[in-house]
C-alpha positions in Angstrom: 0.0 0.0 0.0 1.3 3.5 -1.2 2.2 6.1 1.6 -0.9 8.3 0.4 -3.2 5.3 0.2 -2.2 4.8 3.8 -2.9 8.4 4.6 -6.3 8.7 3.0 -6.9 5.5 4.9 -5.8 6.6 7.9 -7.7 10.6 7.5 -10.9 8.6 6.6 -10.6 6.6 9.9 -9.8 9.6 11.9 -13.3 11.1 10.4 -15.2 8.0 10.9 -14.3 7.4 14.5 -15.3 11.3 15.1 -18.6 10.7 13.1 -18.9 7.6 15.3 -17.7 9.8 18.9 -20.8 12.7 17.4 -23.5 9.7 17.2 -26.2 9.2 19.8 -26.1 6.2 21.4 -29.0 4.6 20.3 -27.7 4.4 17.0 -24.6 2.5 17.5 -26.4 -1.2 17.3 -27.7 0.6 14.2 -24.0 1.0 12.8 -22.0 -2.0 14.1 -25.1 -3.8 11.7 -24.1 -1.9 8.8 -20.5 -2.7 9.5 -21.2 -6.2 9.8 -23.2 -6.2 6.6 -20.7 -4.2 4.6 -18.1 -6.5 5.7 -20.5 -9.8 5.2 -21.5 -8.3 1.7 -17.3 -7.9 1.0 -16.4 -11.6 2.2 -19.3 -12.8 -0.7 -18.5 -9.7 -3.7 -16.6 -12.1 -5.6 -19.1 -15.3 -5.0 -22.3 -13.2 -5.9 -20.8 -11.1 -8.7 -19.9 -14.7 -10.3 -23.2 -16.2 -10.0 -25.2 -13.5 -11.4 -22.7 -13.4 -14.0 -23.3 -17.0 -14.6 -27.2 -16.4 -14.2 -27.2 -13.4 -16.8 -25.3 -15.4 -19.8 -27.8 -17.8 -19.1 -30.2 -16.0 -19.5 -29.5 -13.8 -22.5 -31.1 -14.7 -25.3 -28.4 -12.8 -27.6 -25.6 -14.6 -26.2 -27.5 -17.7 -26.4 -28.1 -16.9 -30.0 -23.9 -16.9 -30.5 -23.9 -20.5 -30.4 -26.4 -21.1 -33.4 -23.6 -19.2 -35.5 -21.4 -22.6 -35.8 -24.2 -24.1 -37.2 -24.9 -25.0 -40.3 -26.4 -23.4 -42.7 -25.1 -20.3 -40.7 -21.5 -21.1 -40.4 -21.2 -20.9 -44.0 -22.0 -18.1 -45.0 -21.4 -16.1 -41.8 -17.7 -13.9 -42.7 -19.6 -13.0 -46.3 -22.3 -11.5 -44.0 -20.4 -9.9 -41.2 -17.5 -8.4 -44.0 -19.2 -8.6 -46.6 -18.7 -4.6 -46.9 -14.5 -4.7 -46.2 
């Protein structure tokens, strides 16, 4: 980590904890939730992000529509239709 990564990172902690020092009480259950979900949410980013991913292609009819390309009679005559103008 760069020196001014670890400064930003350390002046937006300072801020936070005086944010956090400003807030009533009854609202610090409120934030250690949110903490706990932003850090729940960061543990699964790369899990979820691949799934929907996976769930998307699936469900795209224009990429399911790539695979009928290789087939005849479209693989063919496919490179006259896409450069047909080159």
């Amino acid at each position: 980590m760069s020196k001014e990564i670890r400064e930003i990172t350390h002046t937006t902690k300072q801020q936070l904890v005086f944010e956090i020092e400003q807030l009533p009480n009854v609202y610090l259950l409120e934030l250690q939730s949110f903490i706990q979900y932003l850090k729940f949410k960061q543990a699964n980013s790369g899990n979820l992000s691949r799934e929907k991913a996976r769930q998307r292609s699936e469900q795209d009819p224009i990429l399911q529509a790539i695979g009928t390309i290789d087939i005849e009679p479209f693989s063919e005559t496919i490179d006259d239709t896409l450069y047909a103008t080159l």
